[in-house]
N, C-alpha and C positions, 0 to 999 in steps of 0.2 A: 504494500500500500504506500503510496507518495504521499508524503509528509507536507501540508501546508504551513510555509510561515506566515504568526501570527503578525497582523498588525497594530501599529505602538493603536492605545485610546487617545481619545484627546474628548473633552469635555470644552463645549461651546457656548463660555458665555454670551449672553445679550446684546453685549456688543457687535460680537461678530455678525450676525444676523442682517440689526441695528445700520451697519456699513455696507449692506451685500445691499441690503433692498432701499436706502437711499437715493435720493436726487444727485450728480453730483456735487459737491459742494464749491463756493466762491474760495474759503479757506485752504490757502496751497498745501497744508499741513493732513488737514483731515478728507483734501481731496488727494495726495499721496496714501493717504491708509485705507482710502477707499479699493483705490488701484489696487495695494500690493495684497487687500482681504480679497479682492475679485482673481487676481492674479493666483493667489494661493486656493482658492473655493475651483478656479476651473483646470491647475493645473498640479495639483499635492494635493487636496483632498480623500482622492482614493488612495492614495497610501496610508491610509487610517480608517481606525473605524470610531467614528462619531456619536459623540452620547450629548444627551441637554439632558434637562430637568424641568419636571413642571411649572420651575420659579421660571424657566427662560420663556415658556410657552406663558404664562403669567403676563410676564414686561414686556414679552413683545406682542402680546395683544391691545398692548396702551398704546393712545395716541391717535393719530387719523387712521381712518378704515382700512383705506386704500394701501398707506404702507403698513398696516399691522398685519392684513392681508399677503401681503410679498413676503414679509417677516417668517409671518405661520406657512406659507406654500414651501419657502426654504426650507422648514423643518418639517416639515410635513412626514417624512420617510423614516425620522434618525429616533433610535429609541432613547427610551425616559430613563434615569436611573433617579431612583427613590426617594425621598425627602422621608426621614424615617428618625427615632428618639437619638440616634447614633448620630446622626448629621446635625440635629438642634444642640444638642451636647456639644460636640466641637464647636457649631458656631460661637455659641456663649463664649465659651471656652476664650477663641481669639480675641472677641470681644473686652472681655474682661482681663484676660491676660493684658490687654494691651499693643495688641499685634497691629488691630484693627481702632478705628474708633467707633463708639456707641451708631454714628449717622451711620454706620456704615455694614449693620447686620445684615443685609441682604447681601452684599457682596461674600462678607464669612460667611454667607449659608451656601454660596456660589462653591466658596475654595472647602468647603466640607465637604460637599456633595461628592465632590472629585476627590477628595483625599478618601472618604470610608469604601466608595466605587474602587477604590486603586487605579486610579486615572492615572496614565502617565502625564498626559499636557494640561493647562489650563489654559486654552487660547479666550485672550482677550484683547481690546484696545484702553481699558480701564486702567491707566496709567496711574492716578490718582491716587486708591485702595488698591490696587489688585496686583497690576504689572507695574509695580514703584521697589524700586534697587533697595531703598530706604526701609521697607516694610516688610520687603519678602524675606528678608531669614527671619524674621518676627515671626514672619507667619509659617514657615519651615520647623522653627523650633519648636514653635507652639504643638502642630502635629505631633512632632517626635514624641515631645511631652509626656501626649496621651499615648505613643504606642503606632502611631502611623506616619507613613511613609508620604510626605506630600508629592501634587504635582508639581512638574518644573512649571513655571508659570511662566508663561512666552506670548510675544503677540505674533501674528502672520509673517512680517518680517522675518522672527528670530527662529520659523519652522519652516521655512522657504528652503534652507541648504539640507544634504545630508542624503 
């Protein structure tokens, strides 16, 4: 029997969606991330296999129709993983540890989902809370902490090579 190898997970937040089903934008910054999410959605993509979460299908039902619509058709295909006592617990966890700030529990409910999954990636453009240099071994540690392994947290950009 031929042995299939597996391919890495990557767990896709909000964001990514968020830049796929956008207008172009005027801002040369967030119309370059547009590109390089569309660039990477039409040509690295299948090299993975794709997880969200009901919080993704959640936020990106907000907003106007019409893109929340393109949002949801995006993900239309890609399966759920769990929002479950193990993922609230972590959230908290970075929360409070410190990793994360209070505004910003839906993001730690983002990097849990993917850390109790065993998500290898976290693709985001949430530079902010999520993909910030500043915050990620905060938020690596914090995992460890409890016993898990986090995702490398990356945006499209940084899973374009390899």
């Amino acid at each position: 029997m031929k042995k299939t190898a597996c391919r890495p997970k990557v767990y896709l937040e909000t964001s990514i969606p968020s830049y796929l089903a956008s207008r172009p934008s005027n801002d040369l910054r967030v119309c370059a991330n547009q590109n390089i999410s569309f660039d990477w959605w039409t040509n690295r993509r299948h090299l993975f296999e794709l997880y969200i979460s009901e919080l993704v299908i959640d936020e990106s039902s907000l907003g106007d129709a019409e893109a929340a619509k393109r949002r949801l058709d995006l993900l239309a295909d890609i399966p759920l993983l769990q929002n479950n006592e193990n993922t609230k617990q972590l959230a908290t966890y970075l929360v409070e540890k410190g990793s994360l700030p209070a505004k910003a529990r839906l993001d730690a409910l983002h990097i849990a989902i993917a850390t109790i999954h065993g998500i290898e990636y976290l693709l985001t453009w949430n530079c902010t809370h999520i993909a910030n240099a500043i915050m990620r071994p905060r938020i690596e540690q914090a995992c460890r902490d409890c016993g898990f392994e986090p995702p490398i947290i990356c945006t499209p950009q940084e899973l374009m090579e390899g």
